[in-house]
N, CA, C and O atoms as a printed pandas DataFrame, in Angstrom:
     atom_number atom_name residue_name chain_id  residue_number  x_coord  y_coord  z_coord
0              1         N          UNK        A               1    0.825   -1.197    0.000
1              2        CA          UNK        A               1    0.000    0.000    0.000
2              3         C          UNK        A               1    0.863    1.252    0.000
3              4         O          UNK        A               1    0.575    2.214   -0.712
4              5         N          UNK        A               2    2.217    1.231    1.023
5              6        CA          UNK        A               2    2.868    2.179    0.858
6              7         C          UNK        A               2    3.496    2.973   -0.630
7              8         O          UNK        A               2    3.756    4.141   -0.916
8              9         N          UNK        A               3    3.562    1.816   -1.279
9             10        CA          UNK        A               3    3.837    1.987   -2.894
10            11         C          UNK        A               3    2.432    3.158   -3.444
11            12         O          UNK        A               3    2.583    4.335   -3.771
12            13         N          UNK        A               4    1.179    2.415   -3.405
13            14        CA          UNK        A               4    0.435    3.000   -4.080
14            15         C          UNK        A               4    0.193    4.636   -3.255
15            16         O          UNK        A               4   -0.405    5.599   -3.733
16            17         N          UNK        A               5    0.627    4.577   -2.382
17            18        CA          UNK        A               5    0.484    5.794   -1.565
18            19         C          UNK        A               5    1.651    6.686   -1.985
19            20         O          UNK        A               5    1.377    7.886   -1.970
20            21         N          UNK        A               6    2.784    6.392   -2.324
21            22        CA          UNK        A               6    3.837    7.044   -2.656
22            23         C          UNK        A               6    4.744    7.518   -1.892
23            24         O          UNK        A               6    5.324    8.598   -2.001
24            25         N          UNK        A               7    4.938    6.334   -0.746
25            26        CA          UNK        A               7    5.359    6.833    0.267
26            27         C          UNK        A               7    6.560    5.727    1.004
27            28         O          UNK        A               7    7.028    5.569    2.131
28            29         N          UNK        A               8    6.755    5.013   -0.531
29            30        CA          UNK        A               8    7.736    3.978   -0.685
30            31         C          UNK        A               8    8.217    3.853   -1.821
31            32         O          UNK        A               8    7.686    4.559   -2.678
32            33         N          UNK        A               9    9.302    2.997   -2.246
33            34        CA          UNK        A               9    9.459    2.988   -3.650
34            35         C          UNK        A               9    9.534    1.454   -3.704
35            36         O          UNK        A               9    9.751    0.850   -2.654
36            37         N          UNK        A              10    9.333    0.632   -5.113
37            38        CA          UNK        A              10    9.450   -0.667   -5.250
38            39         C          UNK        A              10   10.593   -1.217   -4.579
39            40         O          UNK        A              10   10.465   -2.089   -3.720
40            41         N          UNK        A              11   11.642   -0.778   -4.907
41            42        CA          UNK        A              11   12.790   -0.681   -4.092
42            43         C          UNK        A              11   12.811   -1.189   -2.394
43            44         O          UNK        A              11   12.628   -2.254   -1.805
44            45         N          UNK        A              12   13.072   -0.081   -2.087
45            46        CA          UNK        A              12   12.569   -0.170   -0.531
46            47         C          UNK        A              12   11.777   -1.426    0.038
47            48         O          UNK        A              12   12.072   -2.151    0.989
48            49         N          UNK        A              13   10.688   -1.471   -0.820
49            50        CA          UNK        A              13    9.665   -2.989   -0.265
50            51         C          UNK        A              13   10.684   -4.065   -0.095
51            52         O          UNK        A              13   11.017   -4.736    0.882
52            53         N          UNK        A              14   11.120   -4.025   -1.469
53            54        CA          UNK        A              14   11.675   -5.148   -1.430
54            55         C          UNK        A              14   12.457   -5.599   -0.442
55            56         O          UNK        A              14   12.514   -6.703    0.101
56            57         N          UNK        A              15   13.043   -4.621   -0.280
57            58        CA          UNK        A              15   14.392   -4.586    0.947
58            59         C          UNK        A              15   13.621   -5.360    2.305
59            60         O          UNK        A              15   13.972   -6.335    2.970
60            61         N          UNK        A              16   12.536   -4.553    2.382
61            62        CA          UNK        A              16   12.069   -4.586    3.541
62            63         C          UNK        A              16   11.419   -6.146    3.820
63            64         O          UNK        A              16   11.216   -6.644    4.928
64            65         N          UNK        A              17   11.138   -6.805    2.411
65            66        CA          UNK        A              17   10.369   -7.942    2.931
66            67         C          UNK        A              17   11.247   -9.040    2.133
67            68         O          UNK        A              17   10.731  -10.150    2.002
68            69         N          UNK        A              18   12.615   -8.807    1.553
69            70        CA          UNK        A              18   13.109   -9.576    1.690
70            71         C          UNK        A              18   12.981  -10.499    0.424
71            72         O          UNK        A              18   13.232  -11.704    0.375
72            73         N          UNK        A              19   12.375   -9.381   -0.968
73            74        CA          UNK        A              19   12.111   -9.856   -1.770
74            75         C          UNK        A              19   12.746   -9.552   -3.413
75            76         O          UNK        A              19   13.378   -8.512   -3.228
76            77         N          UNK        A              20   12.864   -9.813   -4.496
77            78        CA          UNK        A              20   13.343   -9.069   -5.103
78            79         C          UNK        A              20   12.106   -7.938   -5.660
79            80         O          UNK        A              20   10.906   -8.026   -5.400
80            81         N          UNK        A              21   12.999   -6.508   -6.773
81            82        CA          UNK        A              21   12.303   -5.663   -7.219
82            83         C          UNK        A              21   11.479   -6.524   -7.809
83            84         O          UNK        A              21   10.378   -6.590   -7.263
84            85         N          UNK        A              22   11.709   -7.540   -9.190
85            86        CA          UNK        A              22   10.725   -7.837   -9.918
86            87         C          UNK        A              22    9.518   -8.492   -9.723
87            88         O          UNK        A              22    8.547   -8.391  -10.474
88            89         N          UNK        A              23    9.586   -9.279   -8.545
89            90        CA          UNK        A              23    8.682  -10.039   -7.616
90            91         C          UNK        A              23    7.618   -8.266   -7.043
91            92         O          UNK        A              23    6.599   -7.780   -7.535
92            93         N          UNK        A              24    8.328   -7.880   -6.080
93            94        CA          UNK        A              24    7.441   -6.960   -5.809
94            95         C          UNK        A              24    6.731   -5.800   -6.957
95            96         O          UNK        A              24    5.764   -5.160   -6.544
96            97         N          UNK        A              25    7.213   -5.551   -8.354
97            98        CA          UNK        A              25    6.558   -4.928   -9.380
98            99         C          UNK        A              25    5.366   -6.129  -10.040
99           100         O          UNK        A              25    4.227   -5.741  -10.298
100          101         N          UNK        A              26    5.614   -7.026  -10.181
101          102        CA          UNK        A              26    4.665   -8.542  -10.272
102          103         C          UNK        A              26    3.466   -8.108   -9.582
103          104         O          UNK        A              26    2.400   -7.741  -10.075
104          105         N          UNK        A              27    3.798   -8.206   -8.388
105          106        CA          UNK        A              27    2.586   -7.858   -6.971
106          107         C          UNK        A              27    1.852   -6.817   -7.273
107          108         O          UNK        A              27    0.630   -6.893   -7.402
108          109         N          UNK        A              28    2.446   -5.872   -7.397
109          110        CA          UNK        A              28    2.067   -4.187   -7.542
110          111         C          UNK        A              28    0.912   -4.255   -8.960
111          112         O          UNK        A              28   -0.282   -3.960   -8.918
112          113         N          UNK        A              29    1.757   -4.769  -10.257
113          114        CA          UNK        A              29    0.641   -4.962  -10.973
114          115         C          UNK        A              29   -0.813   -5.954  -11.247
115          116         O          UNK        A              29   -1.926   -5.925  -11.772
116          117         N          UNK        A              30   -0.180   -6.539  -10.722
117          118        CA          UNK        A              30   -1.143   -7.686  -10.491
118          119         C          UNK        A              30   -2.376   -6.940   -9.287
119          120         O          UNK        A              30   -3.538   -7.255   -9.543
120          121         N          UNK        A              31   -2.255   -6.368   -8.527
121          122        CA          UNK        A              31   -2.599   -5.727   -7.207
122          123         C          UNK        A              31   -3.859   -4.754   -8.428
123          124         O          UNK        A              31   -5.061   -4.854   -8.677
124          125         N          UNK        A              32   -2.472   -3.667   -9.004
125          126        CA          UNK        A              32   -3.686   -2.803   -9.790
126          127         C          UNK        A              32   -4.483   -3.140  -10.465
127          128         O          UNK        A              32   -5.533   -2.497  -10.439
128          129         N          UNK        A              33   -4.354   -4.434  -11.494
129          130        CA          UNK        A              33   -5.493   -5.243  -12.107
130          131         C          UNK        A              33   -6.928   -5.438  -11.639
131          132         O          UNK        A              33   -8.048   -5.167  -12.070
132          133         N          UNK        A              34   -6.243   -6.207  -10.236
133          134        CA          UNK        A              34   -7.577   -6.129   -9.500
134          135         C          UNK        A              34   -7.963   -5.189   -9.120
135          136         O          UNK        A              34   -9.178   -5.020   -9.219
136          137         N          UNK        A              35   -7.454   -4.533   -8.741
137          138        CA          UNK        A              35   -8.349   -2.528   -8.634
138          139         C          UNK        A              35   -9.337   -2.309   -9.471
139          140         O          UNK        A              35  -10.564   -2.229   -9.405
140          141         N          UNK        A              36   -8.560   -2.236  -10.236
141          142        CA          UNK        A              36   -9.100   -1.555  -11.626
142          143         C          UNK        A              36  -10.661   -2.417  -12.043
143          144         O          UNK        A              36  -11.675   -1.855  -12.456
144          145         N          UNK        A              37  -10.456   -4.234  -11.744
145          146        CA          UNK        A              37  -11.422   -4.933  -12.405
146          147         C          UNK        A              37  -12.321   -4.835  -11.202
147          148         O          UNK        A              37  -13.436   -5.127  -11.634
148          149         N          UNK        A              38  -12.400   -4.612  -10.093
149          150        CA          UNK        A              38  -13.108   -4.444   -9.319
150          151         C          UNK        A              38  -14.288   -3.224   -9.273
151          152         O          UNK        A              38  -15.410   -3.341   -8.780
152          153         N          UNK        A              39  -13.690   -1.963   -9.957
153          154        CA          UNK        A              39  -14.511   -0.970  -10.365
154          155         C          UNK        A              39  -15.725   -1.195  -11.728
155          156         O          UNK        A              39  -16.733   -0.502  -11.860
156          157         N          UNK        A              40  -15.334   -2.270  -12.594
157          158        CA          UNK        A              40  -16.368   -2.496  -13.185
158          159         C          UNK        A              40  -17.896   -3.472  -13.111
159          160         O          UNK        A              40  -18.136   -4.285  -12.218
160          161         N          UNK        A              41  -18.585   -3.231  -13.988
161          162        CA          UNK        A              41  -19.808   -3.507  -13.565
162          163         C          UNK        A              41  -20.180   -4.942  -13.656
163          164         O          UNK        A              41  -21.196   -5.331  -13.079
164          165         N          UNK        A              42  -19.257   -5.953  -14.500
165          166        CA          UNK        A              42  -18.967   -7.044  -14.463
166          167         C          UNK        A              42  -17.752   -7.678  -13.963
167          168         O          UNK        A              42  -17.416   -8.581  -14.729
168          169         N          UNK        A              43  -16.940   -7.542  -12.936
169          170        CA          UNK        A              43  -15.565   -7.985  -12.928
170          171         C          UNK        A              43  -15.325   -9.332  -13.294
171          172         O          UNK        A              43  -16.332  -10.018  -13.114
172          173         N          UNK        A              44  -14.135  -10.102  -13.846
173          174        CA          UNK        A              44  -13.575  -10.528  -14.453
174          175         C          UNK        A              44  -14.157  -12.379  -14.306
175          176         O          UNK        A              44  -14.792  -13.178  -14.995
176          177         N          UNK        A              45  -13.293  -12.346  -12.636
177          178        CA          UNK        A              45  -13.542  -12.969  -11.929
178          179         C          UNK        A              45  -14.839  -13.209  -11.631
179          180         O          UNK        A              45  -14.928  -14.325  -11.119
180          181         N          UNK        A              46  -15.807  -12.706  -11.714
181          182        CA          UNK        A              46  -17.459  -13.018  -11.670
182          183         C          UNK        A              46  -18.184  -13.303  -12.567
183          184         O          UNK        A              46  -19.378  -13.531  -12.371
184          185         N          UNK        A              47  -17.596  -13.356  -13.813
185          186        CA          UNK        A              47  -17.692  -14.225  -14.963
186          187         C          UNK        A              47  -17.308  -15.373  -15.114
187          188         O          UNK        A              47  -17.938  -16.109  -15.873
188          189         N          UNK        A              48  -16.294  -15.786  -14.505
189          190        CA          UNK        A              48  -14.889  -16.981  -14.514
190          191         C          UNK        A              48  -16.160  -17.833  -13.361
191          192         O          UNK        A              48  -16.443  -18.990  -13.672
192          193         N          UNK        A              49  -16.804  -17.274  -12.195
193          194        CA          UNK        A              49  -17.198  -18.127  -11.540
194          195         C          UNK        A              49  -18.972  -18.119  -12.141
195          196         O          UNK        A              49  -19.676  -19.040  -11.725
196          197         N          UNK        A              50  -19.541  -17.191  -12.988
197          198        CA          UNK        A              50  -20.402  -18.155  -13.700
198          199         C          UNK        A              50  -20.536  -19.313  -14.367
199          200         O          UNK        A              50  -21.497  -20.081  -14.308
200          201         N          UNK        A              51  -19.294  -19.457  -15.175
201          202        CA          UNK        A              51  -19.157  -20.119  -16.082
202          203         C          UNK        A              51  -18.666  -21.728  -14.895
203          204         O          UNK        A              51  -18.942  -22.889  -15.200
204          205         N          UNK        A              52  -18.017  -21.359  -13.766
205          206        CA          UNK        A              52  -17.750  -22.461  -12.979
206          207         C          UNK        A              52  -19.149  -22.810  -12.295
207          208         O          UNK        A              52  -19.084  -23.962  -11.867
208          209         N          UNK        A              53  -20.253  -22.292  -12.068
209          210        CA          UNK        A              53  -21.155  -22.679  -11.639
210          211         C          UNK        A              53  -22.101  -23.173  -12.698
211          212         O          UNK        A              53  -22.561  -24.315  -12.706
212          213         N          UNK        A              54  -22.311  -22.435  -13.409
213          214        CA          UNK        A              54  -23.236  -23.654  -14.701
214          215         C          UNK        A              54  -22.240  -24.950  -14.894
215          216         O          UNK        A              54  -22.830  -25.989  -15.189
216          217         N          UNK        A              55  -21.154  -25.010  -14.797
217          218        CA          UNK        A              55  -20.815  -26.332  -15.020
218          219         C          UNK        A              55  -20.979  -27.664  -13.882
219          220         O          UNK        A              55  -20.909  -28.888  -13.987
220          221         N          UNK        A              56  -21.267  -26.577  -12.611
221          222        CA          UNK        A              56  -21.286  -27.798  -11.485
222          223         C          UNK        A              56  -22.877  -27.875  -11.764
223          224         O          UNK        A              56  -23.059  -29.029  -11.377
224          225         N          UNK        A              57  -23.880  -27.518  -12.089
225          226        CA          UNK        A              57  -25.331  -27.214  -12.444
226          227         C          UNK        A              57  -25.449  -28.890  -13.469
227          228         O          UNK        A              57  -26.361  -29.712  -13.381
228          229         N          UNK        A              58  -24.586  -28.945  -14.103
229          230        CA          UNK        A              58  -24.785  -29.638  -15.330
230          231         C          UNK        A              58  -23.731  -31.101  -15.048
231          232         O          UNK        A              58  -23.901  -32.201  -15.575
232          233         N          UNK        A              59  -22.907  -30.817  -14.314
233          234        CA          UNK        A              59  -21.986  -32.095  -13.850
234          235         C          UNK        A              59  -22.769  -32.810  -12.826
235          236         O          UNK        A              59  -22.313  -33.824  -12.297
């Protein structure tokens, strides 16, 4: 969070948890994805589990 706050740098995290930069930029985007898909009116993931529930419907 400190990242998205700007009150860290990728850098720094890493240090701090012992991880590398590219691992923690991984996180970070992956992180905003879900942000982002969370603001829409269908998210992503709530499609992925329709499609998993008509199949247990029918199995």
């Amino acid at each position: 969070m400190d990242i998205f706050k700007g009150k860290a740098t990728v850098a720094e995290v890493a240090r701090q948890h012992d991880l590398t930069v590219s691992a923690v930029e991984g996180r970070v985007d992956e992180t905003q994805r879900n942000m982002e898909n969370g603001f829409k009116a269908r998210p992503k993931n709530t499609r992925e589990q329709d499609g998993a529930d008509l199949w247990e419907t029918k199995g």
